[in-house]
PyMOL commands that place a pseudoatom at each C-alpha (Angstrom):
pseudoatom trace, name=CA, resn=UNK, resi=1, chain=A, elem=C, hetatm=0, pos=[0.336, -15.748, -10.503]
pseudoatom trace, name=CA, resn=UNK, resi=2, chain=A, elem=C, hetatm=0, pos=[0.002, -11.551, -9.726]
pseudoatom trace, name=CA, resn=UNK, resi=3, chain=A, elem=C, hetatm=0, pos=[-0.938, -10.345, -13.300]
pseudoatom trace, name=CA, resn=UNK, resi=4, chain=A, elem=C, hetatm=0, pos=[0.603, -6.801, -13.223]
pseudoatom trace, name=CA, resn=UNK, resi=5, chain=A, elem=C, hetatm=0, pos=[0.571, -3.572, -15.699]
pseudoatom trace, name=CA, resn=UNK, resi=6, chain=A, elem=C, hetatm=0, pos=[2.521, -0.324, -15.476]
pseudoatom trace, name=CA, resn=UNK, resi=7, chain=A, elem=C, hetatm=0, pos=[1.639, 2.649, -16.682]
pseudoatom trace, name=CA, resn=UNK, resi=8, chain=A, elem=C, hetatm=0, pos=[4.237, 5.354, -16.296]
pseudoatom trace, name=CA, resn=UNK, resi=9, chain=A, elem=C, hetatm=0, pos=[5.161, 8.495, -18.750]
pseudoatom trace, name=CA, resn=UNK, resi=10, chain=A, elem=C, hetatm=0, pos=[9.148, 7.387, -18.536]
pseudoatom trace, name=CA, resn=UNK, resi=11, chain=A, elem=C, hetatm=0, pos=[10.082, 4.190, -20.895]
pseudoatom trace, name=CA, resn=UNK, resi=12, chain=A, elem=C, hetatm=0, pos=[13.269, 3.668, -18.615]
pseudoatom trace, name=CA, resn=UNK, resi=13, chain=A, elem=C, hetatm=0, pos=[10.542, 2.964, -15.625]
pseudoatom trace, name=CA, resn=UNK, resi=14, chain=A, elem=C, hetatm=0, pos=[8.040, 0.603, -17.439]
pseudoatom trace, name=CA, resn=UNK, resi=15, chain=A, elem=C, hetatm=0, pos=[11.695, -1.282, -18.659]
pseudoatom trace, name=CA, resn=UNK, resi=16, chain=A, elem=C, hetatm=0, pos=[12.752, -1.212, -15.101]
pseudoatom trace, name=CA, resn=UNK, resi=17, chain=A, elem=C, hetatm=0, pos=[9.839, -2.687, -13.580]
pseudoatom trace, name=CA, resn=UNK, resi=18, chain=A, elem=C, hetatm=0, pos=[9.379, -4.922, -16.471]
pseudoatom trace, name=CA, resn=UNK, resi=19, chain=A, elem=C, hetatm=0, pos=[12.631, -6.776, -15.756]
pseudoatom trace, name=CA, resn=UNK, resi=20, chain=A, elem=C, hetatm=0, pos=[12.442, -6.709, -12.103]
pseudoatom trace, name=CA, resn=UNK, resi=21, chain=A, elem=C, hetatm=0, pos=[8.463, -8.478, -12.367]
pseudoatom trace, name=CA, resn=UNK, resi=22, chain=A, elem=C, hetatm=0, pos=[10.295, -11.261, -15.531]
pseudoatom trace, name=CA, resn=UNK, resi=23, chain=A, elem=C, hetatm=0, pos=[12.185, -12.231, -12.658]
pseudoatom trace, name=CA, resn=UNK, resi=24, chain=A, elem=C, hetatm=0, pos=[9.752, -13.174, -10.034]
pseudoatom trace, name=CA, resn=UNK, resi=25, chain=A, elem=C, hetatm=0, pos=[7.856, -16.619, -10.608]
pseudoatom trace, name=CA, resn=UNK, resi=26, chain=A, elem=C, hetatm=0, pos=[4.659, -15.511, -8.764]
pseudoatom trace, name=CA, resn=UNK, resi=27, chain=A, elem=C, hetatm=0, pos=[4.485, -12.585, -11.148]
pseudoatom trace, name=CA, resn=UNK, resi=28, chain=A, elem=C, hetatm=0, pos=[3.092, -12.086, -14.816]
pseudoatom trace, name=CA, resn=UNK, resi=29, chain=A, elem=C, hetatm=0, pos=[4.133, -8.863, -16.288]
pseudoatom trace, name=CA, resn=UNK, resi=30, chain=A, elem=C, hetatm=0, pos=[1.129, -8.407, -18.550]
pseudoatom trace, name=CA, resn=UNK, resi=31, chain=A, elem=C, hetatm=0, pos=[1.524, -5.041, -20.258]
pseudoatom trace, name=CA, resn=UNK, resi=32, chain=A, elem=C, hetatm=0, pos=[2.687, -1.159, -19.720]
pseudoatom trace, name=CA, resn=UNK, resi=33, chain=A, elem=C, hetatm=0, pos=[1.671, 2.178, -21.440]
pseudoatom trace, name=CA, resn=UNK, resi=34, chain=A, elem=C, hetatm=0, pos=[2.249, 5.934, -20.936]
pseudoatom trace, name=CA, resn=UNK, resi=35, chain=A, elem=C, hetatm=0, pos=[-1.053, 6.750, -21.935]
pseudoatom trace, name=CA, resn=UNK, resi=36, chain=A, elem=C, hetatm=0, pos=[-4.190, 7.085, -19.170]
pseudoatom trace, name=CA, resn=UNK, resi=37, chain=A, elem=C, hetatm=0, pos=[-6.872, 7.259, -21.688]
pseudoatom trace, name=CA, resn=UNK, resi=38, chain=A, elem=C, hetatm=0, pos=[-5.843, 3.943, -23.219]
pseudoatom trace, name=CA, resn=UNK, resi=39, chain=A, elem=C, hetatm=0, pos=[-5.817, 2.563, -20.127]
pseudoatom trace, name=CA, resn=UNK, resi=40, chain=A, elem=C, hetatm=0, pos=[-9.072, 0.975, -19.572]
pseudoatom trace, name=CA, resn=UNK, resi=41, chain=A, elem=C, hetatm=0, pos=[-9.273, -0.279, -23.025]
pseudoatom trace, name=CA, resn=UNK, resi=42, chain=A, elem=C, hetatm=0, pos=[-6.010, -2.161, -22.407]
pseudoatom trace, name=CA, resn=UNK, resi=43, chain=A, elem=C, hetatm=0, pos=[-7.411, -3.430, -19.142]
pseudoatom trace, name=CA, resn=UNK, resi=44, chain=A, elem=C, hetatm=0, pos=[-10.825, -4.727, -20.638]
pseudoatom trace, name=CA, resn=UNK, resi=45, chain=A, elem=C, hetatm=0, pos=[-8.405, -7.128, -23.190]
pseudoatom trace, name=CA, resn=UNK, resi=46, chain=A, elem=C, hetatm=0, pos=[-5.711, -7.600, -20.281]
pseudoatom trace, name=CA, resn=UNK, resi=47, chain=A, elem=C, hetatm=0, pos=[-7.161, -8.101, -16.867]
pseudoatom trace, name=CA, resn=UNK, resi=48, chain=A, elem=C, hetatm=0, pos=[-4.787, -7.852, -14.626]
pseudoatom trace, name=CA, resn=UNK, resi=49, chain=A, elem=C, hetatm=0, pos=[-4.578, -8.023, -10.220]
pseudoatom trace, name=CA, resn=UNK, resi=50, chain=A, elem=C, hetatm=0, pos=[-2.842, -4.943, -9.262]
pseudoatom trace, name=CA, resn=UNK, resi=51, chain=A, elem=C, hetatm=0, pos=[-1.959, -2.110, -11.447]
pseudoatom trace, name=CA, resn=UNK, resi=52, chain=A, elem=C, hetatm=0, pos=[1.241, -0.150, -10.934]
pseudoatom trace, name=CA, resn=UNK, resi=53, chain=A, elem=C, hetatm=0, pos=[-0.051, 3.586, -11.465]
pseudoatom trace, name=CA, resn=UNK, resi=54, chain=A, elem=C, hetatm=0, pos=[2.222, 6.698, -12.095]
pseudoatom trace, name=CA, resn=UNK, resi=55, chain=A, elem=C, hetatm=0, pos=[0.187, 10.056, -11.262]
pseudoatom trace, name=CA, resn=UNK, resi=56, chain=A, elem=C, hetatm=0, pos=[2.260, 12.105, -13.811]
pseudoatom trace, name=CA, resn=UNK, resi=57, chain=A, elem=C, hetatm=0, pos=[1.039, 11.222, -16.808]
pseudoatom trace, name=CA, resn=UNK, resi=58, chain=A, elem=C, hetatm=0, pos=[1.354, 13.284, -20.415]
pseudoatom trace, name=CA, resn=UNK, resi=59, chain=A, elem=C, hetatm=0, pos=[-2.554, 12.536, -21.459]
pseudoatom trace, name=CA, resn=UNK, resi=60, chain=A, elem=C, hetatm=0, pos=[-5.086, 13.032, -18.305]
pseudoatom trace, name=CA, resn=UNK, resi=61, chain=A, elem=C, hetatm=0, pos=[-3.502, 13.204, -14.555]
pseudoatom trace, name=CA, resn=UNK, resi=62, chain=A, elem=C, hetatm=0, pos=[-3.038, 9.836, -12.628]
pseudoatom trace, name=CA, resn=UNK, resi=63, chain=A, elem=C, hetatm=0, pos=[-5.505, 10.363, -10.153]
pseudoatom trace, name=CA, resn=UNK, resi=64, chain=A, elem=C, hetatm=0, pos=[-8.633, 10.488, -12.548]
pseudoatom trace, name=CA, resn=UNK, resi=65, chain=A, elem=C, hetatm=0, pos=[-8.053, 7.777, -13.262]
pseudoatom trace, name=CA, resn=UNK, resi=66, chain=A, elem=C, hetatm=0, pos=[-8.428, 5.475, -10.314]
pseudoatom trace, name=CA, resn=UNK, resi=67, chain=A, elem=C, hetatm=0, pos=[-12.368, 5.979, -9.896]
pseudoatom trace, name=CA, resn=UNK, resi=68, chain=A, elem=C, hetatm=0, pos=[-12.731, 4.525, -13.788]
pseudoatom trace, name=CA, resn=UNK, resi=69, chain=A, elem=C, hetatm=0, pos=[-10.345, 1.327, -13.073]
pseudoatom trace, name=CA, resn=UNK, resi=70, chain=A, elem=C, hetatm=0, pos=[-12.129, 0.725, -10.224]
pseudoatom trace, name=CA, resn=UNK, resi=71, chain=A, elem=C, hetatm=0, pos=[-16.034, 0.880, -10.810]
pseudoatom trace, name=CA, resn=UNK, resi=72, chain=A, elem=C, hetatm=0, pos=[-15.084, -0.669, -13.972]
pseudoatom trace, name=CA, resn=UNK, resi=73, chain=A, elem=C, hetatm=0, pos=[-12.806, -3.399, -12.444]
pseudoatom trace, name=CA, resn=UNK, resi=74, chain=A, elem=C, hetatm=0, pos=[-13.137, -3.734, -8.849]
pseudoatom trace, name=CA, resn=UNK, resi=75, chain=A, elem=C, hetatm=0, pos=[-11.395, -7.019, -7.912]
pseudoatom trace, name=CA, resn=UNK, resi=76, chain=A, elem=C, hetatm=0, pos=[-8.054, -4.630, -9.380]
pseudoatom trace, name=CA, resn=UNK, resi=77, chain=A, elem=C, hetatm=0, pos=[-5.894, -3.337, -6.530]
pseudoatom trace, name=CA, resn=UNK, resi=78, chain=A, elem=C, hetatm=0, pos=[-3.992, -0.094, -7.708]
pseudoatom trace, name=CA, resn=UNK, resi=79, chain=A, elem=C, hetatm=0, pos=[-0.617, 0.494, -6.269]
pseudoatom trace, name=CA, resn=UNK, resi=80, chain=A, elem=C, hetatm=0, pos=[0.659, 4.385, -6.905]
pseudoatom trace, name=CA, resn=UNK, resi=81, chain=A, elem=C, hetatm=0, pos=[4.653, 4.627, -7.646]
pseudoatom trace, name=CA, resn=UNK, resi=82, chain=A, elem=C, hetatm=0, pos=[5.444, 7.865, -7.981]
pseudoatom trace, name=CA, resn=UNK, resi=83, chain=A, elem=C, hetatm=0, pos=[7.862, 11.220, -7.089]
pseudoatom trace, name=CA, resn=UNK, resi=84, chain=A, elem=C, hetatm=0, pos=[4.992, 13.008, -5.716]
pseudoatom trace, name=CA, resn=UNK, resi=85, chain=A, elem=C, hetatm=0, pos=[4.704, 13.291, -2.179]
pseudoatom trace, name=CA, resn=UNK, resi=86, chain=A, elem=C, hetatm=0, pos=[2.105, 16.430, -1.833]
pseudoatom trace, name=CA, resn=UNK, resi=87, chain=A, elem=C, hetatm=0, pos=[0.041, 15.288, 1.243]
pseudoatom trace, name=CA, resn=UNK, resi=88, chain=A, elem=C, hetatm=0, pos=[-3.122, 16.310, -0.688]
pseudoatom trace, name=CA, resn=UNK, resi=89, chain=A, elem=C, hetatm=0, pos=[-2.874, 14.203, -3.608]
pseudoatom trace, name=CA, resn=UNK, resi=90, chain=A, elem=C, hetatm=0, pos=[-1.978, 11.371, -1.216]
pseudoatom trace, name=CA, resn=UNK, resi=91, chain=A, elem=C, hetatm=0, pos=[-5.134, 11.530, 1.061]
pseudoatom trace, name=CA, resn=UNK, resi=92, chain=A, elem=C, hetatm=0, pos=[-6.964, 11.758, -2.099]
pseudoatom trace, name=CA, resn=UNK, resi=93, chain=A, elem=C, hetatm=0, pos=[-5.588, 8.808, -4.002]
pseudoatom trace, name=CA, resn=UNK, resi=94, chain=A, elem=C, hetatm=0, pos=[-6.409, 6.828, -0.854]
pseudoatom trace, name=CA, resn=UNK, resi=95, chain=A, elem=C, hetatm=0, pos=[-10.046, 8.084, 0.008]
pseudoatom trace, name=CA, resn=UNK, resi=96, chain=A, elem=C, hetatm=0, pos=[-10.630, 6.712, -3.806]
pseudoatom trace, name=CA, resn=UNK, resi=97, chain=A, elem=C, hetatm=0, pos=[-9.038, 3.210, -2.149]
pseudoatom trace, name=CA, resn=UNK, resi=98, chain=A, elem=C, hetatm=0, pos=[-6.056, 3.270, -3.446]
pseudoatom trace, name=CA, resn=UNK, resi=99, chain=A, elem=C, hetatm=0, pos=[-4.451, 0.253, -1.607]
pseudoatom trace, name=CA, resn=UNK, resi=100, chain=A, elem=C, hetatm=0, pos=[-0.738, 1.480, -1.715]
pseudoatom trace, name=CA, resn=UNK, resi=101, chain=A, elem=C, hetatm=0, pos=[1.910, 4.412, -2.383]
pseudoatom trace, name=CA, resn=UNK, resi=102, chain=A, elem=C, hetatm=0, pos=[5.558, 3.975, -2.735]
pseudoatom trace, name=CA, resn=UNK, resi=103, chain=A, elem=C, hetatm=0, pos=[7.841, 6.691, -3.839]
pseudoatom trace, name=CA, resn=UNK, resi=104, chain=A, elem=C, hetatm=0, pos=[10.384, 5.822, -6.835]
pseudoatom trace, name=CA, resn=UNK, resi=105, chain=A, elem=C, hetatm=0, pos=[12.964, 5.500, -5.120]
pseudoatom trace, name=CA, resn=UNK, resi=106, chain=A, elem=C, hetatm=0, pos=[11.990, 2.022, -3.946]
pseudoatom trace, name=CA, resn=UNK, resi=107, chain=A, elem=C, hetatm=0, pos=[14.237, -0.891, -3.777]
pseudoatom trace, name=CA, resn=UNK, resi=108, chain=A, elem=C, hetatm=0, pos=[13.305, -4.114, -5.655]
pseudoatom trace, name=CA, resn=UNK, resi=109, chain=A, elem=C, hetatm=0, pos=[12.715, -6.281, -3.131]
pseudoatom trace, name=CA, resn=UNK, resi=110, chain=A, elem=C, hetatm=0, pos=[10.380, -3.789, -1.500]
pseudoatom trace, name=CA, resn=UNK, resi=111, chain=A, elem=C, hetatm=0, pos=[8.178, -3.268, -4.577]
pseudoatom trace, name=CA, resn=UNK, resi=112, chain=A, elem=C, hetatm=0, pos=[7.829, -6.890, -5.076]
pseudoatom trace, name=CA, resn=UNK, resi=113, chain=A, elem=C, hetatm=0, pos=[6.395, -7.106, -1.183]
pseudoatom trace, name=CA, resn=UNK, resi=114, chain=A, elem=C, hetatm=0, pos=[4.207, -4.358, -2.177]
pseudoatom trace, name=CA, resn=UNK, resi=115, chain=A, elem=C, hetatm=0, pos=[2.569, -5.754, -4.725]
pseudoatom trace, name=CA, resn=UNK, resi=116, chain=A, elem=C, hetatm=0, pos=[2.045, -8.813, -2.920]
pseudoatom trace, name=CA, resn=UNK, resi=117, chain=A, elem=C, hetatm=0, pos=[0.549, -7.424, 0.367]
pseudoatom trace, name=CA, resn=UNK, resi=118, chain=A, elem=C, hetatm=0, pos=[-1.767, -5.003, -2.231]
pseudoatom trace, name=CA, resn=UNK, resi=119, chain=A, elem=C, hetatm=0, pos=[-2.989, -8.104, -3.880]
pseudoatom trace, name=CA, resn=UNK, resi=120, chain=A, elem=C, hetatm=0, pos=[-3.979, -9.868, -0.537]
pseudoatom trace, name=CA, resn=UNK, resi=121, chain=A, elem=C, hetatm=0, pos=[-5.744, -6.552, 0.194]
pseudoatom trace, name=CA, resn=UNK, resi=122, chain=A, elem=C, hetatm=0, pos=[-3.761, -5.345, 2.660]
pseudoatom trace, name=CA, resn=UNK, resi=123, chain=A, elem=C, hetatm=0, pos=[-2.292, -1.923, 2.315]
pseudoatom trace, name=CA, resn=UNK, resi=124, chain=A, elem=C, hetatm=0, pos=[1.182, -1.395, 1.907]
pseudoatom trace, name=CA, resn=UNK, resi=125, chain=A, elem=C, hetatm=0, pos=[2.618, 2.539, 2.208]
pseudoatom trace, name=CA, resn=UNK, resi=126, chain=A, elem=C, hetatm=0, pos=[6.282, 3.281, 2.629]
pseudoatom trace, name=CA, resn=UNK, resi=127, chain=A, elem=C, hetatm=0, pos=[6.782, 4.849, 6.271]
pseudoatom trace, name=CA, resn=UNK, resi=128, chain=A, elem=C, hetatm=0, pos=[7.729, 8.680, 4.831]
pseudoatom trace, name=CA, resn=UNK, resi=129, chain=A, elem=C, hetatm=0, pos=[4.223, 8.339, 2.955]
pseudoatom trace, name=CA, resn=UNK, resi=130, chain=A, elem=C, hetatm=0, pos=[2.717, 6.513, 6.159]
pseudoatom trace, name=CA, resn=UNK, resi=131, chain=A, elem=C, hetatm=0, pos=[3.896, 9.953, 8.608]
pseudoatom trace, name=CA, resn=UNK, resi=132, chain=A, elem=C, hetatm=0, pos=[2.501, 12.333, 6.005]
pseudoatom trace, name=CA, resn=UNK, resi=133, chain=A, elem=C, hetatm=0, pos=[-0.856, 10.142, 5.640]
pseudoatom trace, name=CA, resn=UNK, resi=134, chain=A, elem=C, hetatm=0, pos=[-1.057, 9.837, 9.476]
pseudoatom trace, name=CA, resn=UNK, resi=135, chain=A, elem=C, hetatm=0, pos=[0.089, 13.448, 10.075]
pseudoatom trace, name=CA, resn=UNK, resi=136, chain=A, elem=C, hetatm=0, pos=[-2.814, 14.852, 8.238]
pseudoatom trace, name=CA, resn=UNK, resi=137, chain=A, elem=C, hetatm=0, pos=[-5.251, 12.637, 9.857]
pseudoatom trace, name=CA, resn=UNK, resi=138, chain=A, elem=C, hetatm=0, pos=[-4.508, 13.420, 13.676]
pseudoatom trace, name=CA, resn=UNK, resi=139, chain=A, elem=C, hetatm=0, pos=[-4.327, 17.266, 12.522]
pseudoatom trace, name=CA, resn=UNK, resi=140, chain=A, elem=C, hetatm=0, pos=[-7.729, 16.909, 11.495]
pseudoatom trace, name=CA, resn=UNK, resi=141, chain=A, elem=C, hetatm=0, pos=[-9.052, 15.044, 14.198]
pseudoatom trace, name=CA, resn=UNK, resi=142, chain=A, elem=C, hetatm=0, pos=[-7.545, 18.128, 16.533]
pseudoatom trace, name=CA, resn=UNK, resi=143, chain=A, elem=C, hetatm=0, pos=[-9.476, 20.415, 14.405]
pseudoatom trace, name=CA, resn=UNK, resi=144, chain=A, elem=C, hetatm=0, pos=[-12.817, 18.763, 14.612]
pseudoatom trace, name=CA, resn=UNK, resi=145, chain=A, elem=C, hetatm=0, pos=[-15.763, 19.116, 16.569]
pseudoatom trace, name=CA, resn=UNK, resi=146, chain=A, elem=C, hetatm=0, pos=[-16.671, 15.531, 16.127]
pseudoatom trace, name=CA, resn=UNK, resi=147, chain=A, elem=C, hetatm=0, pos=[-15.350, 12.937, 17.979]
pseudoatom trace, name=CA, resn=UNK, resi=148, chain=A, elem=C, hetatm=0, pos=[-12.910, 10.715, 15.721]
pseudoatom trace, name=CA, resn=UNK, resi=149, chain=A, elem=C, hetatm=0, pos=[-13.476, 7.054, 14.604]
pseudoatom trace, name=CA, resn=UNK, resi=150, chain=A, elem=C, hetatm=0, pos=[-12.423, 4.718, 16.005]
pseudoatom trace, name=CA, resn=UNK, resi=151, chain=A, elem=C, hetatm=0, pos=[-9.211, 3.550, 13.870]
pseudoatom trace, name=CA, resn=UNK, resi=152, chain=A, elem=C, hetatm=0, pos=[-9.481, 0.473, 11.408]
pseudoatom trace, name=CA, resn=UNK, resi=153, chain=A, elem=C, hetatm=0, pos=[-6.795, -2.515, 12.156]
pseudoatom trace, name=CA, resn=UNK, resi=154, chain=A, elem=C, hetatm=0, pos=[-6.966, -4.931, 9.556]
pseudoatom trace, name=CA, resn=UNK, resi=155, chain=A, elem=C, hetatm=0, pos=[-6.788, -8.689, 9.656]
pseudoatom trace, name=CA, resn=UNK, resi=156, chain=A, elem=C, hetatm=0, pos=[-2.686, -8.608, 8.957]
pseudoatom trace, name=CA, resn=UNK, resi=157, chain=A, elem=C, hetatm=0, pos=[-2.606, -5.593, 11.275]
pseudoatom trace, name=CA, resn=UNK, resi=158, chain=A, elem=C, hetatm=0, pos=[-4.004, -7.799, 13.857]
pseudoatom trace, name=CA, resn=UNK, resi=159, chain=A, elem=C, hetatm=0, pos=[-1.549, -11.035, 12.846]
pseudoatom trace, name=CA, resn=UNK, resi=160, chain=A, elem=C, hetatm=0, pos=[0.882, -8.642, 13.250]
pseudoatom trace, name=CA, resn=UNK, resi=161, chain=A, elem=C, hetatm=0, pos=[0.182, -7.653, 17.148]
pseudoatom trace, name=CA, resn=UNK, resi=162, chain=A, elem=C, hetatm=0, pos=[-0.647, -11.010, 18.256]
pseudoatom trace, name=CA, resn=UNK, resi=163, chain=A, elem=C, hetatm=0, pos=[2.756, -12.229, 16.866]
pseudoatom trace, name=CA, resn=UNK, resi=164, chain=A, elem=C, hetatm=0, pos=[4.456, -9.054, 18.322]
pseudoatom trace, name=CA, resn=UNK, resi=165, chain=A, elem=C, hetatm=0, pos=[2.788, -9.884, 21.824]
pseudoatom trace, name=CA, resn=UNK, resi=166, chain=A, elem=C, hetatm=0, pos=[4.541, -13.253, 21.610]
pseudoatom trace, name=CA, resn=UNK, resi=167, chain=A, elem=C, hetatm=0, pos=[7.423, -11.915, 22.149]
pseudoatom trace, name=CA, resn=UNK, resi=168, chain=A, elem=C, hetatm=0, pos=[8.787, -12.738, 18.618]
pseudoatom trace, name=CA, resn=UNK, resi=169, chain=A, elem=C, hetatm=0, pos=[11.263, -10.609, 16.861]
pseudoatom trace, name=CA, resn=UNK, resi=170, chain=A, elem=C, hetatm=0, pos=[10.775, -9.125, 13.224]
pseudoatom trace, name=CA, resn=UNK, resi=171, chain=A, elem=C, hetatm=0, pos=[13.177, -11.835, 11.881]
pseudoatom trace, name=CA, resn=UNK, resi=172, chain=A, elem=C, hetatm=0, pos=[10.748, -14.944, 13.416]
pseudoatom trace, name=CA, resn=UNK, resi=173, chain=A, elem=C, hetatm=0, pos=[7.157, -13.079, 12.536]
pseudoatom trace, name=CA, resn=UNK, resi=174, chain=A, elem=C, hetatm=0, pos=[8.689, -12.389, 9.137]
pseudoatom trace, name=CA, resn=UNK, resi=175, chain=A, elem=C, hetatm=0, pos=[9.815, -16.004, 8.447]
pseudoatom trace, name=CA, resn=UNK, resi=176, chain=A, elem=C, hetatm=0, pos=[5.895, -17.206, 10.154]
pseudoatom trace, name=CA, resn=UNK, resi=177, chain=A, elem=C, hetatm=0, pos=[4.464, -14.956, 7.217]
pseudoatom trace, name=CA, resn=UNK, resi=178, chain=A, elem=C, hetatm=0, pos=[6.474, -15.037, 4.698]
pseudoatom trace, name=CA, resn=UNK, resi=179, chain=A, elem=C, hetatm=0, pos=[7.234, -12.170, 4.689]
pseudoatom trace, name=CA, resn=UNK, resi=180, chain=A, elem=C, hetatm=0, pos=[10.883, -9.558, 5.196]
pseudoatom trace, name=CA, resn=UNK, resi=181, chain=A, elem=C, hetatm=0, pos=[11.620, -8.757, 8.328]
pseudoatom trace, name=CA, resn=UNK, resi=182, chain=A, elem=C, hetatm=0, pos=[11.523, -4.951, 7.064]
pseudoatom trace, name=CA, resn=UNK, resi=183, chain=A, elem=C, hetatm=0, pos=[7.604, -5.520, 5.934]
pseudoatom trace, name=CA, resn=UNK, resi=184, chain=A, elem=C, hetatm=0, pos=[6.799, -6.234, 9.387]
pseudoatom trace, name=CA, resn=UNK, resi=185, chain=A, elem=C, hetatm=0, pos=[8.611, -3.269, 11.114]
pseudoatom trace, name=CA, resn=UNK, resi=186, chain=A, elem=C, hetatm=0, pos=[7.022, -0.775, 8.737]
pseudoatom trace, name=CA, resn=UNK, resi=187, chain=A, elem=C, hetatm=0, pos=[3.658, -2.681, 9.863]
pseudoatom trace, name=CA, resn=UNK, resi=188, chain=A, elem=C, hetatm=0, pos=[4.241, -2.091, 13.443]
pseudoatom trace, name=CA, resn=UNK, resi=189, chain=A, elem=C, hetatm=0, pos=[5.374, 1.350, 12.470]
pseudoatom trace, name=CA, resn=UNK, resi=190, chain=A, elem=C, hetatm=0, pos=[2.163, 1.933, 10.876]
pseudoatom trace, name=CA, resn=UNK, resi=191, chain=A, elem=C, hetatm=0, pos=[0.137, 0.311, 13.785]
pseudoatom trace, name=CA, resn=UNK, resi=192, chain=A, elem=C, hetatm=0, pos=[1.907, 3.027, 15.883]
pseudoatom trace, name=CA, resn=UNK, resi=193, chain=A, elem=C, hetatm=0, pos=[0.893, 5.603, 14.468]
pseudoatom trace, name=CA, resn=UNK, resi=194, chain=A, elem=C, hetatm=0, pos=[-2.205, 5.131, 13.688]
pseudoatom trace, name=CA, resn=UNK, resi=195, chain=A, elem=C, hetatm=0, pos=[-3.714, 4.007, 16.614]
pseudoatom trace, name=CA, resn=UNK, resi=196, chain=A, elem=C, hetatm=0, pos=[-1.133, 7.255, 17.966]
pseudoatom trace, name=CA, resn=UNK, resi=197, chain=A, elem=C, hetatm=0, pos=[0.955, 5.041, 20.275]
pseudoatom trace, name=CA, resn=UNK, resi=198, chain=A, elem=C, hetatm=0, pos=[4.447, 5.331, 21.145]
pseudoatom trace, name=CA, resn=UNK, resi=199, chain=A, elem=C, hetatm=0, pos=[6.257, 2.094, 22.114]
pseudoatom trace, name=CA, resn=UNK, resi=200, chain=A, elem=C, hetatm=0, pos=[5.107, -1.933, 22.024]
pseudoatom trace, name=CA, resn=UNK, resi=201, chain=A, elem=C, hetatm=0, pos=[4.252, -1.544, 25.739]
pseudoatom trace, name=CA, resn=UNK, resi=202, chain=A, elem=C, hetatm=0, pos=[1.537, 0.128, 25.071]
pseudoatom trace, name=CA, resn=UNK, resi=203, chain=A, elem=C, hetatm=0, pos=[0.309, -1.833, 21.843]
pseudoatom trace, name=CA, resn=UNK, resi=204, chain=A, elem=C, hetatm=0, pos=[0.075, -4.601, 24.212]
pseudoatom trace, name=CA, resn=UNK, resi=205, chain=A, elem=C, hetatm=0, pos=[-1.892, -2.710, 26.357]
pseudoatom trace, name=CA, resn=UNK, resi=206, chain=A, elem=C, hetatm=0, pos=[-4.541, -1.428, 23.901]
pseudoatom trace, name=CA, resn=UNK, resi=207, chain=A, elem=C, hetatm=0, pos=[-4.506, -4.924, 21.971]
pseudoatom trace, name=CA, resn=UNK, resi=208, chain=A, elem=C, hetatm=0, pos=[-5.381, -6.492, 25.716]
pseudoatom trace, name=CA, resn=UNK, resi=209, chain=A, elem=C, hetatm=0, pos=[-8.151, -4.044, 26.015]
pseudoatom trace, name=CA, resn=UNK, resi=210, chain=A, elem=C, hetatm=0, pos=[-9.603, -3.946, 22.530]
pseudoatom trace, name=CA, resn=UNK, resi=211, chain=A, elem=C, hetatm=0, pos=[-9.714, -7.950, 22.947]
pseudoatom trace, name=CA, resn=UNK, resi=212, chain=A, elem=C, hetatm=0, pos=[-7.150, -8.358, 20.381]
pseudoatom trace, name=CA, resn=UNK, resi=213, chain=A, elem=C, hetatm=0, pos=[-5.332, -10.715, 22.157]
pseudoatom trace, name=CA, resn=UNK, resi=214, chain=A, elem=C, hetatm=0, pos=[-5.886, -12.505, 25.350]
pseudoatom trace, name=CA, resn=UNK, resi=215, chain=A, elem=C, hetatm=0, pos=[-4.073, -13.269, 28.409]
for i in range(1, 215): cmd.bond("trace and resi %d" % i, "trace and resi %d" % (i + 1))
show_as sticks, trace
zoom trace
């Protein structure tokens, strides 16, 4: 099973989550606070998969503290859920490796696939978080002298393309992976933008070149 914490500065949150996660057999709800500092005290009696991480928090600001979980844990994926959609604090939390970022607002069903694709190690961002993440990124790129890397597809990213240049609909690669159909349009949706393309036609044309599939 996903062992899973909260920590969040609203009760009605950590309850929330709480009884969505009691619900879900490949999930153990292990514990939930409102306080950062006792966080990694908690965590060294609790270990836990993925952490569910709120960056307003009444004793020390989320994002200090995902440096300490993670040099001190490192096989624990963090998964932000939070109101705050500053693009700073966003680009930061992830060049720490932060894994994912959902707002609040998220359904059920779409934090449960979140935490699952964050404890496989893929990433998982909601696409308003993905445009602002990607946004910032190819303004950058404009604005420097050096020439840009050369963008990162993971291992799903790739499943992902291959299945797409099958022909197969969302519905079929969803059902293949096990995954909702929903999880694998906001993948392509993410492979679009960040390897800046604008329609499947031309995924299939850079996964052809870039030897990601073959013909």
């Amino acid at each position: 099973m996903i062992k899973v914490a909260v920590v969040d500065d609203h009760k009605i949150v950590r309850d929330g989550i709480r009884a969505i996660l009691l619900g879900n057999k490949k999930i153990k709800f292990v514990f939930d606070t409102d306080s950062g500092l006792d966080l990694l005290d908690l965590l060294k009696s609790n270990p836990i998969d993925v952490l569910l991480l709120d960056l307003s928090l009444p004793d020390v600001p989320g994002v200090n503290l995902i440096q300490p979980v993670l040099c001190s844990f490192p096989n624990t994926k963090i998964l932000i859920l939070t109101a705050c959609m500053n693009e700073e604090t966003i680009c930061e939390c992830v060049k720490l490796g932060v894994l994912g970022f959902l707002n609040k607002d998220v359904s059920a069903e779409e934090l449960i696939e979140a935490i699952e694709e964050v404890y496989s190690g893929e990433p998982y961002f909601g696409q308003k978080i993905s445009n602002i993440i990607y946004k910032s990124y190819t303004e950058k790129v404009k604005d420097s002298s050096s020439l840009p890397l050369k963008p990162n597809i993971s291992e799903r990213e790739k499943e992902i393309i291959s299945l797409l240049s099958e022909g197969l609909s969302f519905k079929e690669i969803a059902n293949r992976l096990f995954i909702s159909p929903r999880t694998v349009e906001n993948h392509k949706n993410n492979i679009l933008l960040k390897l800046k393309l604008k329609n499947s036609i031309e995924l299939l044309k850079y996964a052809i070149k870039n030897k990601i599939i073959e013909i």
